[in-house]
C-alpha positions as CSV (number, residue, x, y, z in Angstrom):
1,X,148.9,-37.5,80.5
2,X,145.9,-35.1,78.6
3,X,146.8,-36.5,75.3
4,X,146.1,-40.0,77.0
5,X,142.9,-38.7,79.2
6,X,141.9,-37.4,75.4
7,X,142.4,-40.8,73.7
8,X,140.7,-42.9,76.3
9,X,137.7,-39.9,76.3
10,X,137.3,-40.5,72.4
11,X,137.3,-44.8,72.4
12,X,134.9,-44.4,75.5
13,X,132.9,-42.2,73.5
14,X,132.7,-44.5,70.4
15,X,132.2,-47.5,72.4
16,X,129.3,-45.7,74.1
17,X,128.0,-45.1,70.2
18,X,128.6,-48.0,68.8
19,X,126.7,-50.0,72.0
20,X,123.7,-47.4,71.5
21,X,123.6,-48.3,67.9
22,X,123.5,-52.0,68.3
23,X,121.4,-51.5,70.8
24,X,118.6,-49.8,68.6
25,X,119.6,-51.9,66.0
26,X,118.7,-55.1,67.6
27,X,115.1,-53.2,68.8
28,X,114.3,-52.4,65.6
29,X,115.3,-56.1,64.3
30,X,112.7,-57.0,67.3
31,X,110.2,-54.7,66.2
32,X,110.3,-55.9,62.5
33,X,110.0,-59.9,63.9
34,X,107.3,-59.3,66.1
35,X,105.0,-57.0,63.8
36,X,101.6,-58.2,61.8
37,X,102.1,-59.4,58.2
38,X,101.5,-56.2,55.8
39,X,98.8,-57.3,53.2
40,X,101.4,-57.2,50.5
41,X,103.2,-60.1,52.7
42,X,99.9,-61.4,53.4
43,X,98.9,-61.7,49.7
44,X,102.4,-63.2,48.9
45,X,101.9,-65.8,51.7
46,X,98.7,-66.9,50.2
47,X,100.1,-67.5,46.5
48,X,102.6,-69.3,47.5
49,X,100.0,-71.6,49.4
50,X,97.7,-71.8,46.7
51,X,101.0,-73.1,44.6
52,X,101.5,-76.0,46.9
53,X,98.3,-76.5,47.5
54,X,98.4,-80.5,45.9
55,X,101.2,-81.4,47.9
56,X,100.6,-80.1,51.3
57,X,96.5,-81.1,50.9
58,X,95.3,-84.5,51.3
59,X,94.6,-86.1,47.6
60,X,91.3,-87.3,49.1
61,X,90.8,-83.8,50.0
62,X,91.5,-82.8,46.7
63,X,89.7,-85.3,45.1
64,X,86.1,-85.7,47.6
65,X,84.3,-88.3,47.8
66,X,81.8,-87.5,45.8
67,X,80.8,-84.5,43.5
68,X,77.5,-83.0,42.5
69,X,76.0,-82.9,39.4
70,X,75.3,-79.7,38.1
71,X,71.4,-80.9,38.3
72,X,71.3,-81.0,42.0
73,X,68.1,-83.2,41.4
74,X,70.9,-85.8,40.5
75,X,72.6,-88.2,42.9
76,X,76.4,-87.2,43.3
77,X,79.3,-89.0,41.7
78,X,81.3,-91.1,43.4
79,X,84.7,-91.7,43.6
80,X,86.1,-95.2,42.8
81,X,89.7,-94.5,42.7
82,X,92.4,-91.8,43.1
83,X,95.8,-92.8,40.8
84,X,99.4,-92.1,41.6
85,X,101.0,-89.1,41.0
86,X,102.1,-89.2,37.3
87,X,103.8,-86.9,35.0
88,X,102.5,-84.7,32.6
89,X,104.1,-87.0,29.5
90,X,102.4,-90.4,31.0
91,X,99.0,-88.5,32.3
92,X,97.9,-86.7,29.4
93,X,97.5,-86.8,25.6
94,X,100.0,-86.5,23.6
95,X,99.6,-83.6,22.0
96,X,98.1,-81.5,25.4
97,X,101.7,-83.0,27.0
98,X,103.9,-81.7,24.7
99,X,102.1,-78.4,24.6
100,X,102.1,-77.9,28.2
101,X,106.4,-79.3,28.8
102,X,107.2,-75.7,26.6
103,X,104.8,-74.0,30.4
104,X,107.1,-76.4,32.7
105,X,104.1,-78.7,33.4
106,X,104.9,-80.4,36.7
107,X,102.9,-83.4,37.4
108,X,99.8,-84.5,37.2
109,X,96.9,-85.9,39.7
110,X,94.4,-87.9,38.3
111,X,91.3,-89.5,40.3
112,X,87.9,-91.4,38.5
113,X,84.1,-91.0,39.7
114,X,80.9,-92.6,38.2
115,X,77.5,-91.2,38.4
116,X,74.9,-92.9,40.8
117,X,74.1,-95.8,37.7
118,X,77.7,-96.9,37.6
119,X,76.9,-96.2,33.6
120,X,79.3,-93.3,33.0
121,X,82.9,-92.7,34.1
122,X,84.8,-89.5,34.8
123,X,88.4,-89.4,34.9
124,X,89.3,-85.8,36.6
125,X,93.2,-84.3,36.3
126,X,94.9,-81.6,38.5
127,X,98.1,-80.3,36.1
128,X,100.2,-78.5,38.1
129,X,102.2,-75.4,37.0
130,X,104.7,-72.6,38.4
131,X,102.3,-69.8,38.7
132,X,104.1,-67.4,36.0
133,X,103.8,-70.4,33.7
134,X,99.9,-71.7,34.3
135,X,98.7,-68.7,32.1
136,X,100.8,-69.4,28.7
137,X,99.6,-73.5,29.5
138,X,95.9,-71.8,29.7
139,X,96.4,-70.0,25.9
140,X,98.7,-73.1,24.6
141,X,95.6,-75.4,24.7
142,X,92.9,-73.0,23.1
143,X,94.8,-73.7,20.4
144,X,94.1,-76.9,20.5
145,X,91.2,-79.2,19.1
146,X,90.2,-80.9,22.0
147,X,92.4,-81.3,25.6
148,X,92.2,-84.4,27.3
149,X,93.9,-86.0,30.6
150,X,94.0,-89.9,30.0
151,X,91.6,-92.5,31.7
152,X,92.4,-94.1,34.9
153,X,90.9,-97.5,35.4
154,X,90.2,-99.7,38.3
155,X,90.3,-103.3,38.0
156,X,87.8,-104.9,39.4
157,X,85.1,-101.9,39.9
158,X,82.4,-99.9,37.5
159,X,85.7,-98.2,35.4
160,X,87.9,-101.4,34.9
161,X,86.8,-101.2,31.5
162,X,86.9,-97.5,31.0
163,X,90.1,-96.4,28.5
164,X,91.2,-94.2,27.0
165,X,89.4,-95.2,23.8
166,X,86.5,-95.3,25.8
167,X,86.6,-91.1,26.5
168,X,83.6,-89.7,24.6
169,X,83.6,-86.3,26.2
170,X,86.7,-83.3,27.3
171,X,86.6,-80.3,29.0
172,X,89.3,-77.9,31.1
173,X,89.6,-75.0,32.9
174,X,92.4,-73.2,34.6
175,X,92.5,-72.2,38.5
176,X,95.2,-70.9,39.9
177,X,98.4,-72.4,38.7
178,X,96.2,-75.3,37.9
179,X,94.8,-76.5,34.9
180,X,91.5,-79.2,35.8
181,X,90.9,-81.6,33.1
182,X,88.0,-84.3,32.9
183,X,87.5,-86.9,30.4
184,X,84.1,-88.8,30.4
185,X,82.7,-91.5,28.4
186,X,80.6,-94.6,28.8
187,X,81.9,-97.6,31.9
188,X,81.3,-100.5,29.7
189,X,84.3,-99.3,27.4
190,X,82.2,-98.9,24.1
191,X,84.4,-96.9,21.4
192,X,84.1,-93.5,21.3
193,X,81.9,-92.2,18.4
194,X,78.5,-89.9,18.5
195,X,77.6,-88.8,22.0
196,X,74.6,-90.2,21.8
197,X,73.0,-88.7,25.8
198,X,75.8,-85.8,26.2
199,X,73.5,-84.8,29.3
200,X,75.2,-88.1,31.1
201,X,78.3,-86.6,30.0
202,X,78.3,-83.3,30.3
203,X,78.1,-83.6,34.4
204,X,81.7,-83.3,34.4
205,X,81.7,-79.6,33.6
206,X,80.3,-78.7,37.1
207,X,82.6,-80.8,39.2
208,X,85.5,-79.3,37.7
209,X,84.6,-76.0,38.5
210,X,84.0,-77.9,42.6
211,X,88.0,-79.2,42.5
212,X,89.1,-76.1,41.3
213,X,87.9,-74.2,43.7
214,X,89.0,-75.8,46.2
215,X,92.6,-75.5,44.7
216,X,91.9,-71.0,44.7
217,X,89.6,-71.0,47.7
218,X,91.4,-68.1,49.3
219,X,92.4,-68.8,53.4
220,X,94.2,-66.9,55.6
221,X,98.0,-67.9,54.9
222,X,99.2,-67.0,58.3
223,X,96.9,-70.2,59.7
224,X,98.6,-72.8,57.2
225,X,101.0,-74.0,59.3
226,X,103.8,-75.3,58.4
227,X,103.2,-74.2,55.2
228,X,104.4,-70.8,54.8
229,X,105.7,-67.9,57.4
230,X,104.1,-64.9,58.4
């Protein structure tokens, strides 16, 4: 009968431990659950918003309605068009395409403006990128002569006749895991050659730093919702 007592005394005992242990166990699981984000999880909340930034966005709100001029004196452009999602082969030159595939290059978005005179047409491009990746895409086009995202026409507005032979002026810059291309050149579709007013052109420059901005603009994660978990 001891030996017994002493057998039933030692499983009552573990039982007793093993119940306090998943009982602190489970409060410390609710204690983890139910703290504030630490602003290491914090700052890893907001990258991986920023990364799918052009998905979870609006286009238009990616591409505004219009965009100022770097002259504020000017009026602002104004956006005739926003294309479908394309990839990085079909949206961009050649040559900036095959560079960027080796960086993973995603997809592109690719909207067009003209300036208050309907005379000049912008194409703007969002290239998207893992965000390990965006930085070699950055280096790979320094290399190159010129980087340029393709025209997107509208039939039957100001650009219909803006192509790609059209594009007189390129620029890009990298935000993010973003690379922002624009392309300008004349609406009437006249050849490229000599920029002949690079002050109508050069508008372009400005507005690209406006859309990438608003692809970096830091928020507070934790309010995105639906977008990431804090």
């Amino acid at each position: 009968m001891e030996k017994r007592w002493k057998l039933w005394s030692a499983a009552g005992a573990l039982a007793i431990s093993g119940a306090s242990a998943l009982g602190y166990g489970g409060l410390e699981i609710r204690r983890e659950l139910q703290r504030p984000p630490t602003e290491a999880e914090k700052a890893a909340a907001a990258a991986r918003e920023t990364a799918v930034r052009w998905r979870t966005r609006p286009v238009e709100a990616l591409f505004p309605a219009t965009v100022r001029y770097e002259d504020e004196k000017r009026e602002a452009g104004v956006r005739v068009g926003i294309a479908p999602a394309a990839s990085c082969a079909k949206a961009l030159d050649k040559k900036v395409a095959k560079a960027l595939a080796a960086h993973d290059c995603q997809t592109v978005l690719r909207a067009t403006y003209t300036d208050a005179s309907r005379a000049v047409t912008t194409t703007f491009g969002i290239a998207v990128f893992p965000m390990e990746t965006a930085g070699g895409a950055d280096s790979a086009l320094a290399a190159l002569p010129y980087s340029g995202v393709r025209a997107a026409a509208f039939p039957g507005t100001a650009t219909a006749w803006f192509k790609d032979s059209a594009r007189r002026y390129h620029s890009y810059r990298k935000f993010a895991n973003y690379l922002v291309f624009a392309t300008s050149g004349y609406s009437d579709g006249r050849p490229a050659g000599g920029i002949d007013r690079p002050d109508l052109l050069r508008f372009h420059n400005h507005a690209v730093t406006i859309l990438g901005e608003r692809l970096r603009e830091r928020v507070e994660p934790c309010t995105v919702t639906g977008v990431v978990e804090c």
